[in-house]
DSSP file (Angstrom, degrees, kcal/mol; ACC not computed):
  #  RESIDUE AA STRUCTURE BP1 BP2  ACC     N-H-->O    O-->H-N    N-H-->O    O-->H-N    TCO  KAPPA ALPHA  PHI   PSI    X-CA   Y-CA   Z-CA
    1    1 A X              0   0    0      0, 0.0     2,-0.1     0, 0.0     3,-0.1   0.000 360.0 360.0 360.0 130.7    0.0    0.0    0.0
    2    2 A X        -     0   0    0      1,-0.1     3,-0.1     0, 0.0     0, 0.0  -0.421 360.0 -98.0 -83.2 133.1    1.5    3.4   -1.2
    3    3 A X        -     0   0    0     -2,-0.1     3,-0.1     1,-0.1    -1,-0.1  -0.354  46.2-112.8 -55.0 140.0    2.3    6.0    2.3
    4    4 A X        -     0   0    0      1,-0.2    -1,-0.1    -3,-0.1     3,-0.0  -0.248  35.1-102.1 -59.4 147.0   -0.8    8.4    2.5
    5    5 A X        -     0   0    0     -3,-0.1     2,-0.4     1,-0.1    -1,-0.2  -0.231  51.5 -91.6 -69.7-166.0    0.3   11.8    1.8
    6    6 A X        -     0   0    0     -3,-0.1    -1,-0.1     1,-0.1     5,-0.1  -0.868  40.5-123.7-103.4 132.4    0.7   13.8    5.4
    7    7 A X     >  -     0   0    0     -2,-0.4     4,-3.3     1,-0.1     5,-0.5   0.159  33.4 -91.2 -76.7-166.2   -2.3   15.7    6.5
    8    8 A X  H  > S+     0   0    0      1,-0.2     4,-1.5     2,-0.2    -1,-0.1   0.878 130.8  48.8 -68.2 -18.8   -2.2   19.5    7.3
    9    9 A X  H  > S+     0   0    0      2,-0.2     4,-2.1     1,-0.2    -1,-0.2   0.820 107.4  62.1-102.1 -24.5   -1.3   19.1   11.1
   10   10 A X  H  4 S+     0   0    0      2,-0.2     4,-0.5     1,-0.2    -2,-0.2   0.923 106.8  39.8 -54.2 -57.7    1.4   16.6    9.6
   11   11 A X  H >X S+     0   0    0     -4,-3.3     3,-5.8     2,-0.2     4,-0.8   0.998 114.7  62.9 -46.7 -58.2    3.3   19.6    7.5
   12   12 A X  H 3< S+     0   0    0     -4,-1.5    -2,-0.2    -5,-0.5    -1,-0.2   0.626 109.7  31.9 -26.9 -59.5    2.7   21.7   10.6
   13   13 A X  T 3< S+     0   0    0     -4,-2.1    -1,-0.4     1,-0.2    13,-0.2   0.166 104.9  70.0 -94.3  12.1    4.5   20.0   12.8
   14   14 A X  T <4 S+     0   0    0     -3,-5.8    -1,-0.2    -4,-0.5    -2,-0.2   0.446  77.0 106.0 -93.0   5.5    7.3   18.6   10.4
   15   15 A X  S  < S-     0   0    0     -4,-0.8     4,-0.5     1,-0.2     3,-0.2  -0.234  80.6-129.4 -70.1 172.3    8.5   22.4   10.3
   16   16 A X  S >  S+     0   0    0      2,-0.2     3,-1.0     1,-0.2    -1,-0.2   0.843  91.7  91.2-118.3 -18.0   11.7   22.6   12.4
   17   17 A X  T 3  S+     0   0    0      1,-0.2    -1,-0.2     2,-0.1     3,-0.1   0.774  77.3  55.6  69.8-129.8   10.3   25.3   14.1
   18   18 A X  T >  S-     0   0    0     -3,-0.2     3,-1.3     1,-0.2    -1,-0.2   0.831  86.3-173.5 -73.7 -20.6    8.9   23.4   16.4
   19   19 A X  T X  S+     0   0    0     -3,-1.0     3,-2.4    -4,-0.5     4,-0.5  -0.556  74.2   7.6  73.8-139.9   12.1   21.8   17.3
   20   20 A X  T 3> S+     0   0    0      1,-0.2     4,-1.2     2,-0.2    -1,-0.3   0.473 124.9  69.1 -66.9  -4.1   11.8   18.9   19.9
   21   21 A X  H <> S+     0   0    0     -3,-1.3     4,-4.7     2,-0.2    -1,-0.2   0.856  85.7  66.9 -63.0 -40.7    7.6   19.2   19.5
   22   22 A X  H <> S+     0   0    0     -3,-2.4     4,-2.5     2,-0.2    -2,-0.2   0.964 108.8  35.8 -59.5 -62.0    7.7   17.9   16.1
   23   23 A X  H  > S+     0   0    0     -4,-0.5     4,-2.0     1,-0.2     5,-0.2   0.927 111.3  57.1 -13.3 -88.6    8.9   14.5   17.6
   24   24 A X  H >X S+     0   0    0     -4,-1.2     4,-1.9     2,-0.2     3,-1.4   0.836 110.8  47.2 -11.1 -80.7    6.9   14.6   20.4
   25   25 A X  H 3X S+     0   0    0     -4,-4.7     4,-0.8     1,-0.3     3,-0.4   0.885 105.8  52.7 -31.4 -80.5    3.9   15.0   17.9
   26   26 A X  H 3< S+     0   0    0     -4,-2.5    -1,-0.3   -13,-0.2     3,-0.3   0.751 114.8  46.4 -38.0 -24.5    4.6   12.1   15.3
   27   27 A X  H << S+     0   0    0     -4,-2.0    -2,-0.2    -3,-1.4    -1,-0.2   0.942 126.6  28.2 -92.6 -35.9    4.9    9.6   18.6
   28   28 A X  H >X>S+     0   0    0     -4,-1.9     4,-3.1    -3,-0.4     3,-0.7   0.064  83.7 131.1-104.4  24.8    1.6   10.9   20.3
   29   29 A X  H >X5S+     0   0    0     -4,-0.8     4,-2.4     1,-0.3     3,-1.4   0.822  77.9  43.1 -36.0 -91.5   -0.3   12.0   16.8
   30   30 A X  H 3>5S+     0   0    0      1,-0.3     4,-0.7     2,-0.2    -1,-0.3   0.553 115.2  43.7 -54.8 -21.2   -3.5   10.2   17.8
   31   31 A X  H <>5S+     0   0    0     -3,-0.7     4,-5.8     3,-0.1    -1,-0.3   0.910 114.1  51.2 -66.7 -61.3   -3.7   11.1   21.4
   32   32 A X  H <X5S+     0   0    0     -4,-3.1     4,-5.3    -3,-1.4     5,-0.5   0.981 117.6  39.6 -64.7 -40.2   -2.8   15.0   20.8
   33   33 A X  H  XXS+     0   0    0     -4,-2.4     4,-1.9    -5,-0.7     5,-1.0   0.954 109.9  52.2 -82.2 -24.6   -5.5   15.4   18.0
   34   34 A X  H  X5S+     0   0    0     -4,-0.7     4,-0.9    -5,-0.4     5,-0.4   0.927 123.0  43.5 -72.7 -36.7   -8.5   13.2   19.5
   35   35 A X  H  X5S+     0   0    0     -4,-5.8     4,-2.0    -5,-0.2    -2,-0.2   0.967 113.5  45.5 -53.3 -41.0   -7.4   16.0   22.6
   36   36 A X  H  X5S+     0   0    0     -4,-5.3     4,-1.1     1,-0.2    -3,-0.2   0.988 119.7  36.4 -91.7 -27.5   -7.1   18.6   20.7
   37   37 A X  H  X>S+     0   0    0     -4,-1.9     4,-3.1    -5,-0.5     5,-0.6   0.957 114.1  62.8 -59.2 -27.6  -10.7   18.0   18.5
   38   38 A X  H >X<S+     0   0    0     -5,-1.0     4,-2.7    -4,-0.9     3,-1.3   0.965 104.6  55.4 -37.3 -56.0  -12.3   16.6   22.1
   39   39 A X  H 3X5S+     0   0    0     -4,-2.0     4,-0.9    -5,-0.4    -1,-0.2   0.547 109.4  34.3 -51.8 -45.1  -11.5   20.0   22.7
   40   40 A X  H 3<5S+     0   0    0     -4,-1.1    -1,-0.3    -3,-0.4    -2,-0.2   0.347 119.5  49.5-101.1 -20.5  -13.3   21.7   20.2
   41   41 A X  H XX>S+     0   0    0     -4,-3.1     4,-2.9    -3,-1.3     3,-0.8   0.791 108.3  53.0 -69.9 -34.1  -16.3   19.3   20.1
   42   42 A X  H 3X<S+     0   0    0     -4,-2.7     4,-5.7    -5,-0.6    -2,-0.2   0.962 118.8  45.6 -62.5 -57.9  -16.5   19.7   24.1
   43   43 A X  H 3<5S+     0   0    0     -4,-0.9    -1,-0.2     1,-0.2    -2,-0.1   0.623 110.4  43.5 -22.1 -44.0  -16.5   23.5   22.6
   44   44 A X  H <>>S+     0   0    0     -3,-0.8     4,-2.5     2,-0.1     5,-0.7   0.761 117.5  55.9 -91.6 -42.8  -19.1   23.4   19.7
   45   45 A X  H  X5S+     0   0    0     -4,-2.9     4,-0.9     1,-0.2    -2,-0.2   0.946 108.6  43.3 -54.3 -36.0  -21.2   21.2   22.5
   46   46 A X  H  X<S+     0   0    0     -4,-5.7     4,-2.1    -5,-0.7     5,-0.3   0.916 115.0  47.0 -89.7 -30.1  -21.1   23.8   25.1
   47   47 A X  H  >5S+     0   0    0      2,-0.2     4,-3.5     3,-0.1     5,-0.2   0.989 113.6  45.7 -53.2 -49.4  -21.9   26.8   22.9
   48   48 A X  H  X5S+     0   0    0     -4,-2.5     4,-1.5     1,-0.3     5,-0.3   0.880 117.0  50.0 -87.4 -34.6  -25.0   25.1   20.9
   49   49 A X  H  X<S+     0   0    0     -4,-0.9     4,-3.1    -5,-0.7    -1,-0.3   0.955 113.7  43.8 -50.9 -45.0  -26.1   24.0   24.8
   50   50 A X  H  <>S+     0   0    0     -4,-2.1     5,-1.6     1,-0.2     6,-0.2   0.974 115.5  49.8 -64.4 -55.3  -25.7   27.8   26.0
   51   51 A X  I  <>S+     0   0    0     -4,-3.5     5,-1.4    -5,-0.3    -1,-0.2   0.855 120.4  34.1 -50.2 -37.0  -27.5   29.0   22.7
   52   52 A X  I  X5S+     0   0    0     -4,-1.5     6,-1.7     3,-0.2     4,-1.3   0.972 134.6  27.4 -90.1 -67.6  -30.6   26.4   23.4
   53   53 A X  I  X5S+     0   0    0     -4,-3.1     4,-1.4    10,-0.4    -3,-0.2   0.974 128.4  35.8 -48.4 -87.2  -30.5   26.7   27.4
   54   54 A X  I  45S+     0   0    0     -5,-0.2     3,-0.2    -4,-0.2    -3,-0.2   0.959 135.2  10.4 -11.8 -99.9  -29.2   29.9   28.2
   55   55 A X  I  4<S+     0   0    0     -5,-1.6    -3,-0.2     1,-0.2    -4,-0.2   0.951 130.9  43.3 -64.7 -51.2  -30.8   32.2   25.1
   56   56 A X  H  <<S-     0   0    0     -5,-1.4    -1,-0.2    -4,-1.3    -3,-0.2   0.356 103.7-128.5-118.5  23.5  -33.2   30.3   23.4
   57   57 A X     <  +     0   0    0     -4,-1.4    -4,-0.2    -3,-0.2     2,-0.1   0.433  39.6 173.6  71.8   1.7  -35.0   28.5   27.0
   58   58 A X        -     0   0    0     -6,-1.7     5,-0.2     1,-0.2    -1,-0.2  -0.280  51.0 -88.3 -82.5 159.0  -34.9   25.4   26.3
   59   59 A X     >  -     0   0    0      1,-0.1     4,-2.2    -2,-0.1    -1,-0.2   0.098  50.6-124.6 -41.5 136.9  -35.8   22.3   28.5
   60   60 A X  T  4 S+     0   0    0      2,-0.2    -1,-0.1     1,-0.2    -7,-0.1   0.942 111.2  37.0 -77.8 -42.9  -31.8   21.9   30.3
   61   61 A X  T >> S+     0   0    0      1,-0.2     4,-1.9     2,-0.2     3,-0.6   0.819 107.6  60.9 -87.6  -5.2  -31.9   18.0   28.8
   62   62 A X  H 3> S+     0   0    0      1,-0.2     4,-0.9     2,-0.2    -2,-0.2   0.747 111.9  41.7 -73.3 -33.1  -33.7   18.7   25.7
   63   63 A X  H 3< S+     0   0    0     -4,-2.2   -10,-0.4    -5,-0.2    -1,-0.2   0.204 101.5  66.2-115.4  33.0  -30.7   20.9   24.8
   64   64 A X  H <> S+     0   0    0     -3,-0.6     4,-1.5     2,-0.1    -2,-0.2   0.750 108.1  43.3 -33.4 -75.4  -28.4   18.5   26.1
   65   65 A X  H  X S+     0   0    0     -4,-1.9     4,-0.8     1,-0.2    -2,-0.2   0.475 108.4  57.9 -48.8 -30.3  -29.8   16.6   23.2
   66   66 A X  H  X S+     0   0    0     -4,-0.9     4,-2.1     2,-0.2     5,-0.3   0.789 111.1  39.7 -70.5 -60.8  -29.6   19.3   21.2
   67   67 A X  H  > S+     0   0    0    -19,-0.2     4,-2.3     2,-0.2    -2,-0.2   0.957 102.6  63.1 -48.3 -45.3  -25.9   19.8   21.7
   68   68 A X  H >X S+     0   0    0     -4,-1.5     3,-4.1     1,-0.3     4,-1.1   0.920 100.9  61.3 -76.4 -79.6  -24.7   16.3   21.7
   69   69 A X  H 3X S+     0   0    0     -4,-0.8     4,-2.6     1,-0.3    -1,-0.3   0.575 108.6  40.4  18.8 -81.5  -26.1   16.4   17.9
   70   70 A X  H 3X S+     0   0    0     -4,-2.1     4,-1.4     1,-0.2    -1,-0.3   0.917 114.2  54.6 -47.1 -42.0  -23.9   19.0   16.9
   71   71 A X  H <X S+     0   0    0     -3,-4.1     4,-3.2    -4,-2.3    -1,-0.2   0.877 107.6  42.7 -80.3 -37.9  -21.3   17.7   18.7
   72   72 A X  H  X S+     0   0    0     -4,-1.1     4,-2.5     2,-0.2    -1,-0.3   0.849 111.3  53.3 -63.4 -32.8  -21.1   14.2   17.4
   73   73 A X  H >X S+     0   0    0     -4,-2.6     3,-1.4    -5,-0.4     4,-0.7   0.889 117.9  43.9 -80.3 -76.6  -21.6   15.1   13.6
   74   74 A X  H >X S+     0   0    0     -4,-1.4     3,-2.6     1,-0.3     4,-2.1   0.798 118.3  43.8   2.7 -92.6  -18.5   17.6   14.6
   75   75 A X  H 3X S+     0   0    0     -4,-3.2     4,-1.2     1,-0.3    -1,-0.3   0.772 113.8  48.7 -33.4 -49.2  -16.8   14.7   16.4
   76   76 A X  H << S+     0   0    0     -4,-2.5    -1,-0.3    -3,-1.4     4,-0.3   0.403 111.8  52.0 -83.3  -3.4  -17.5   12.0   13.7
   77   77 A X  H << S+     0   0    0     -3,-2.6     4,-0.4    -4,-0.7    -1,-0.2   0.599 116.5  34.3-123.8 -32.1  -16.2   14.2   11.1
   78   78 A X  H  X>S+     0   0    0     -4,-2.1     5,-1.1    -5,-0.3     4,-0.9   0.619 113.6  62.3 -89.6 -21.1  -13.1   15.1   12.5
   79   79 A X  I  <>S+     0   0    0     -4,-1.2     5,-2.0    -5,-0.3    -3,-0.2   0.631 107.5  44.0 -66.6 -39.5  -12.6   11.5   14.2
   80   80 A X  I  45S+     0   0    0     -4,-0.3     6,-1.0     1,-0.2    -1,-0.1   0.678 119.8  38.6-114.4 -14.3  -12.6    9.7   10.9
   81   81 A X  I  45S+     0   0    0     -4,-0.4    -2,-0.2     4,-0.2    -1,-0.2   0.790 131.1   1.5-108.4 -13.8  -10.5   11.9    9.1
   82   82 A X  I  <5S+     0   0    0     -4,-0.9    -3,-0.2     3,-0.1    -2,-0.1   0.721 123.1  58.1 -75.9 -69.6   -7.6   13.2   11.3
   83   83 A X  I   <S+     0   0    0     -5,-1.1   -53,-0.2     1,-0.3    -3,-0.1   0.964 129.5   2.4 -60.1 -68.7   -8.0   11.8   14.2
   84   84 A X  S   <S-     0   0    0     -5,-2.0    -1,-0.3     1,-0.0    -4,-0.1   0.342  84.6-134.4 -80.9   7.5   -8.0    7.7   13.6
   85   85 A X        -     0   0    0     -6,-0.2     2,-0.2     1,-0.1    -4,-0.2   0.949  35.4-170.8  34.4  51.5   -7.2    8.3    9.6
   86   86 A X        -     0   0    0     -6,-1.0     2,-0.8    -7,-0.2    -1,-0.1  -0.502  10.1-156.3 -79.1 142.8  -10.0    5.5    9.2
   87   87 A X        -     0   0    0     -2,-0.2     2,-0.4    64,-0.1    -6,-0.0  -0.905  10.9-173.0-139.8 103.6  -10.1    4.3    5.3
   88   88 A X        -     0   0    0     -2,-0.8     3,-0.0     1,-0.1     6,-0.0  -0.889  13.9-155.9-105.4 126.8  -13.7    2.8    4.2
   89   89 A X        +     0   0    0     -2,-0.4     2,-0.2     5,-0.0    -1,-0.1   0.536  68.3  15.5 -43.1 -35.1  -13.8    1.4    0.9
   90   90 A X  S >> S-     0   0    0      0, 0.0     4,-0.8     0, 0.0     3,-0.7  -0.807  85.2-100.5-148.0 173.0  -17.8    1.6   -0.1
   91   91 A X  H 3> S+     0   0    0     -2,-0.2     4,-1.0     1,-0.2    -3,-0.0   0.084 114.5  69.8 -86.7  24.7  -20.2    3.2    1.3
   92   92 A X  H 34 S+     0   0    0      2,-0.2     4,-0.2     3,-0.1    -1,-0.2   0.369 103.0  49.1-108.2 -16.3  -21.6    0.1    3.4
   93   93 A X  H <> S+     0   0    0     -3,-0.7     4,-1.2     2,-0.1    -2,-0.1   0.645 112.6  49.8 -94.5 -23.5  -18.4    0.4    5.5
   94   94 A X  H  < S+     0   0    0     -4,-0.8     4,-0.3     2,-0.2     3,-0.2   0.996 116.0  43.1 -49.9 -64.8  -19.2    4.6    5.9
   95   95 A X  T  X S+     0   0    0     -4,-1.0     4,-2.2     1,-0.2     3,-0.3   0.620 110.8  50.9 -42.6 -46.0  -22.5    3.7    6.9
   96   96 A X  H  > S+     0   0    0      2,-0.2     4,-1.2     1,-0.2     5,-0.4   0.738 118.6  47.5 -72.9 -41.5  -21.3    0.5    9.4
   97   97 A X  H  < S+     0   0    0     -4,-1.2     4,-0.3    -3,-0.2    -2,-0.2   0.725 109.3  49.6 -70.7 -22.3  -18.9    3.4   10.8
   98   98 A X  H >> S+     0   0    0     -4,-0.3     4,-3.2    -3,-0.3     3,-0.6   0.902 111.9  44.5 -73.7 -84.7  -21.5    5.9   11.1
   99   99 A X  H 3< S+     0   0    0     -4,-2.2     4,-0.2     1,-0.3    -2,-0.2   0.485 118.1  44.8 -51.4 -11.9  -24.0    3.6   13.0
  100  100 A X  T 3X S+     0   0    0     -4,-1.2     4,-2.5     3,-0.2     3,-0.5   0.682 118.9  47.8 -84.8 -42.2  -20.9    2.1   15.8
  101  101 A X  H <> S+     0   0    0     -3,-0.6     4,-1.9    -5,-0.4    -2,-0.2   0.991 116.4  37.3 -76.6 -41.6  -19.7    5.6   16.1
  102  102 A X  H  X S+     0   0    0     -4,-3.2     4,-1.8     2,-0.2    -1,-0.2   0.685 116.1  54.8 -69.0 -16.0  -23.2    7.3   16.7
  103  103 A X  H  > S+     0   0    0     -3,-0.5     4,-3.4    -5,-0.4    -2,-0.2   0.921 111.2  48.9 -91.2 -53.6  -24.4    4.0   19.0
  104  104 A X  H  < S+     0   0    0     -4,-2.5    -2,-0.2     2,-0.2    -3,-0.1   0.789 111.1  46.1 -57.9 -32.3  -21.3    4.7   21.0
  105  105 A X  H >X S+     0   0    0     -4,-1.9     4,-3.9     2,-0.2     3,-3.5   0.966 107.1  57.3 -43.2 -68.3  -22.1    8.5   21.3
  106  106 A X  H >X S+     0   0    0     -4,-1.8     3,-2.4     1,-0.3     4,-2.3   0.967 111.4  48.8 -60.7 -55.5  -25.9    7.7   22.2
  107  107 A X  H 3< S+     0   0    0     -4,-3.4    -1,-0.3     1,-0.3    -2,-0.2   0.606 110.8  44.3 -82.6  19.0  -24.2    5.6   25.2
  108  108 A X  H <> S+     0   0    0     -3,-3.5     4,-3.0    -5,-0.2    -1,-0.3   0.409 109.4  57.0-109.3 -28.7  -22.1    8.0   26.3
  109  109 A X  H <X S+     0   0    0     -4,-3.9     4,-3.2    -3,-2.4    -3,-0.2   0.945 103.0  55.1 -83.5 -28.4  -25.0   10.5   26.0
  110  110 A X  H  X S+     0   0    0     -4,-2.3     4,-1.4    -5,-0.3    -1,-0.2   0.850 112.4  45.8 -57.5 -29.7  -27.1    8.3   28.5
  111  111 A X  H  > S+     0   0    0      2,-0.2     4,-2.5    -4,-0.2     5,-0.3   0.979 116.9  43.0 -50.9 -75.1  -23.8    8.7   31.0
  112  112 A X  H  X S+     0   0    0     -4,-3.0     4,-4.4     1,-0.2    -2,-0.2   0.791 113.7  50.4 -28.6 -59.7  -23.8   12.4   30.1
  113  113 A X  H  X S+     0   0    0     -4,-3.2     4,-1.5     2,-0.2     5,-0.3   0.975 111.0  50.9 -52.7 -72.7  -28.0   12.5   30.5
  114  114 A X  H >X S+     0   0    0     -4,-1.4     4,-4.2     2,-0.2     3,-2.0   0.946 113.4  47.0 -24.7 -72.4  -27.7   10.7   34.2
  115  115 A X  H 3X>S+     0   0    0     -4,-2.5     4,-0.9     1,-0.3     5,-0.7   0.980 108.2  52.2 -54.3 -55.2  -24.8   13.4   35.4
  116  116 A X  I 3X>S+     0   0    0     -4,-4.4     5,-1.6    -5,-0.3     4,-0.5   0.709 110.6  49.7 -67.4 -14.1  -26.7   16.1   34.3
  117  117 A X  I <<>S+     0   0    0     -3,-2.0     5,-1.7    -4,-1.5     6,-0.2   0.939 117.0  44.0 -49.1 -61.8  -30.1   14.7   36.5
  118  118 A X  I  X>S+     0   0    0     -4,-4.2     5,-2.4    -5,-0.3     6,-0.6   0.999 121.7  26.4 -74.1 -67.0  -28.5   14.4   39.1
  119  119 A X  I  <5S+     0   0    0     -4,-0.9     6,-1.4    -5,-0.5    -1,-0.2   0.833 132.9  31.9 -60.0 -26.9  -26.2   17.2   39.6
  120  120 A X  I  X<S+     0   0    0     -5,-0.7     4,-0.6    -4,-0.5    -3,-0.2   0.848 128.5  26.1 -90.2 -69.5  -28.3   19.6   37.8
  121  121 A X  I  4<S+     0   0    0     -5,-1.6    -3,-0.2     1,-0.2    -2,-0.1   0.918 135.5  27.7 -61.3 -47.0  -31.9   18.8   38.0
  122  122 A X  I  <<S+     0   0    0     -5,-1.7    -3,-0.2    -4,-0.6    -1,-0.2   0.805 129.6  32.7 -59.0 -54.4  -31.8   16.9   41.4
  123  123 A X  T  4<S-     0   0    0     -5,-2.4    -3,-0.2    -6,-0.2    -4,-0.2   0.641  97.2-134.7-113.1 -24.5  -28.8   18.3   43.4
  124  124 A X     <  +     0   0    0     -4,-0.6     2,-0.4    -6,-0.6    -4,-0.2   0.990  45.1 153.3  88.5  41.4  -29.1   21.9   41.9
  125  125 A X        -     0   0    0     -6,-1.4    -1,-0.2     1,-0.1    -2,-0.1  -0.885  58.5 -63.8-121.4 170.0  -25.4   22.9   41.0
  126  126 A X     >  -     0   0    0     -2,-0.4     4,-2.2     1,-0.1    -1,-0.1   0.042  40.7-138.1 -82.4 132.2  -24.6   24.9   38.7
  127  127 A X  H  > S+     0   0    0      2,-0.2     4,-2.2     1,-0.2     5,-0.5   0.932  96.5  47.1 -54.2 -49.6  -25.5   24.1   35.2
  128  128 A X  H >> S+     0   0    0      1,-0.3     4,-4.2     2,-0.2     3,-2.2   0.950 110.8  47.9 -41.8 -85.5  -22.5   25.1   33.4
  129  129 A X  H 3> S+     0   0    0      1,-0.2     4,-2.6     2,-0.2    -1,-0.3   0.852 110.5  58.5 -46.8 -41.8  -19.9   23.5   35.6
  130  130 A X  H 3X S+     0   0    0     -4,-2.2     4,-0.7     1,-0.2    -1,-0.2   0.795 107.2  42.5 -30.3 -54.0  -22.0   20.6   35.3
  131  131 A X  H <X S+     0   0    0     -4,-2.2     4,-1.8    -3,-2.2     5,-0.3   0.769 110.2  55.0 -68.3 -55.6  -21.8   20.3   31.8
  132  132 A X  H  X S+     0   0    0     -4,-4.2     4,-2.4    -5,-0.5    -2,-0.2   0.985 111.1  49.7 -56.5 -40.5  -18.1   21.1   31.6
  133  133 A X  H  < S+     0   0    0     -4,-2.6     4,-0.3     2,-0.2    -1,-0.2   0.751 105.4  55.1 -84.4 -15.0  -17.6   18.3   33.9
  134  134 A X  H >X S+     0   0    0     -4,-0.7     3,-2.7    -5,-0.3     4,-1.0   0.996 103.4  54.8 -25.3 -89.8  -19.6   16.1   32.0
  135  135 A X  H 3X S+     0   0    0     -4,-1.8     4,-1.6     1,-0.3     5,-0.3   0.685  98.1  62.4 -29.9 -53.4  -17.6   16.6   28.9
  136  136 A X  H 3X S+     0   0    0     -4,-2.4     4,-1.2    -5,-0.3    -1,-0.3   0.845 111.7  37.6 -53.6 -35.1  -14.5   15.7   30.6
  137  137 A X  H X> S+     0   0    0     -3,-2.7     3,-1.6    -4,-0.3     4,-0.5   0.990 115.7  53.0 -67.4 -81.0  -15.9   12.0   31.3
  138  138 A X  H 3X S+     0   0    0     -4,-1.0     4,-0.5     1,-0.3    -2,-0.2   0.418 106.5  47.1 -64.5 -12.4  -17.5   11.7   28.2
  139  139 A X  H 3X S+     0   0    0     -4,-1.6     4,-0.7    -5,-0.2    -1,-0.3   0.869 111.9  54.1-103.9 -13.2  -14.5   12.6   25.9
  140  140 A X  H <X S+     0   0    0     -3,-1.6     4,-1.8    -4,-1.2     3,-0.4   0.969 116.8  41.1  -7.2 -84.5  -12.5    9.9   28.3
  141  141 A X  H  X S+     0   0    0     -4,-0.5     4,-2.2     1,-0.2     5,-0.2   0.800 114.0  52.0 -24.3 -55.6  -15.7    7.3   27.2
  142  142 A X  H  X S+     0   0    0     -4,-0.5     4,-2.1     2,-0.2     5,-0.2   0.648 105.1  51.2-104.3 -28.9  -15.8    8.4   23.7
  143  143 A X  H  X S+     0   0    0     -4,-0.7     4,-0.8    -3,-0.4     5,-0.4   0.959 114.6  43.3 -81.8 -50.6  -12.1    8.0   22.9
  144  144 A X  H  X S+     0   0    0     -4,-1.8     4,-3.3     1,-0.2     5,-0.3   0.976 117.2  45.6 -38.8 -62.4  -12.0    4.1   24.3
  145  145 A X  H  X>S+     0   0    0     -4,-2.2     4,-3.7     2,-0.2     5,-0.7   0.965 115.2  47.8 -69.6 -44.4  -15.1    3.4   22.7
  146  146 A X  H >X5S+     0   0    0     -4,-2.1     3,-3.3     2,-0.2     4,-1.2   0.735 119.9  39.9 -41.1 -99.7  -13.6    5.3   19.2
  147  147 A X  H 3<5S+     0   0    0     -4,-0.8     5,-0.2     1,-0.3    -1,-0.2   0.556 124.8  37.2   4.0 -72.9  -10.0    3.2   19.4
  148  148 A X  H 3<5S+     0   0    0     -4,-3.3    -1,-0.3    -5,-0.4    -2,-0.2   0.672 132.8   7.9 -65.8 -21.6  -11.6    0.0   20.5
  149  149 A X  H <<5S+     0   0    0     -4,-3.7    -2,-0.2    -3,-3.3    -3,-0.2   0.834 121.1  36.5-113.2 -47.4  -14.5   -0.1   18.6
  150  150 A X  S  <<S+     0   0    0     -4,-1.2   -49,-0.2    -5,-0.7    -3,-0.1   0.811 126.3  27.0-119.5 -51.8  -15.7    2.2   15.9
  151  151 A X  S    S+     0   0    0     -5,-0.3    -4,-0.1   -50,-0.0   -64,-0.1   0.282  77.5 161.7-105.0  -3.9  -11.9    3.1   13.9
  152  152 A X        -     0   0    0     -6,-0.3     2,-0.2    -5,-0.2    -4,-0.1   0.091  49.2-120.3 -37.8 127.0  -10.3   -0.1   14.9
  153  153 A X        -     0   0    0     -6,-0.1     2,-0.2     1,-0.1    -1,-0.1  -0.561  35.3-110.4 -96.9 167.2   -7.6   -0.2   12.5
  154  154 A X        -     0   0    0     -2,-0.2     2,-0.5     1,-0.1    -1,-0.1  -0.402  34.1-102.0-107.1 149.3   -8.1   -3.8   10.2
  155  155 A X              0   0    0     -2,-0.2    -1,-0.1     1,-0.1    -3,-0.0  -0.747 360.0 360.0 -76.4 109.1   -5.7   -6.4   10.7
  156  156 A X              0   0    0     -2,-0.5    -1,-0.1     0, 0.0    -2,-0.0   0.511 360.0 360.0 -52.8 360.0   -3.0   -6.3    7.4
């Protein structure tokens, strides 16, 4: 199989530059980028939650639900092509990737949905922090389940 060309974050860090990073990078690639898109879903998830909750009034788990949406098509989209460089043949293996990555989301959003009962709705603390500290579990969850499950790279 002919070497993949090197993505954008691949040039980035081959600049010298970074000096001793660039290393660093190539050995932990797949860790630093599911952190740093975690980062930026945990991001697009707590904005489109603030916007729903916050501004637009909605029910605090109905725009849970609302978030996690965003935040998976975000996540799944960045997941399959950076993060785990996953390479489907047909669309029947997209589709098979879709539905394990989105089943793993939905159980991670029933974790999420639970913390947020309790601590929000139940125990009364403060929505926000709630949420943020959600997000920290759940991109924990979400990376295992990715790795092990959903991107598993195919046996040569």
């Amino acid at each position: 199989m002919a070497k993949k060309d090197k993505d954008i974050f691949d040039r980035i860090m081959s600049a010298k530059i970074w000096g001793p990073l660039g290393p660093f990078y190539f050995k932990n690639k797949e860790v630093l980028l599911y952190l740093l898109f975690g980062g930026l879903t945990t991001v697009v998830s707590i904005a489109s939650y603030y916007v729903a909750y916050k501004i637009c009034g909605i029910n605090v788990l109905i725009a849970n639900i609302i978030s996690w949406v965003f935040a998976v098509t975000f996540a799944y989209i960045t997941n399959k092509i950076w993060v785990f460089d996953s390479e489907t043949k047909n669309s029947k293996e997209v589709l098979g990737e879709i539905f394990k990555f989105y089943t793993g989301r939905l159980a991670t959003l029933g974790v999420e949905e639970v913390i947020i009962l309790v601590f929000d709705t139940m125990l009364h603390f403060n929505s926000m922090i709630v949420k943020l500290v959600a997000q920290i579990i759940i991109i924990v969850l979400n990376y295992i389940i990715s790795k092990l499950f959903v991107f598993k790279k195919k046996e040569a």
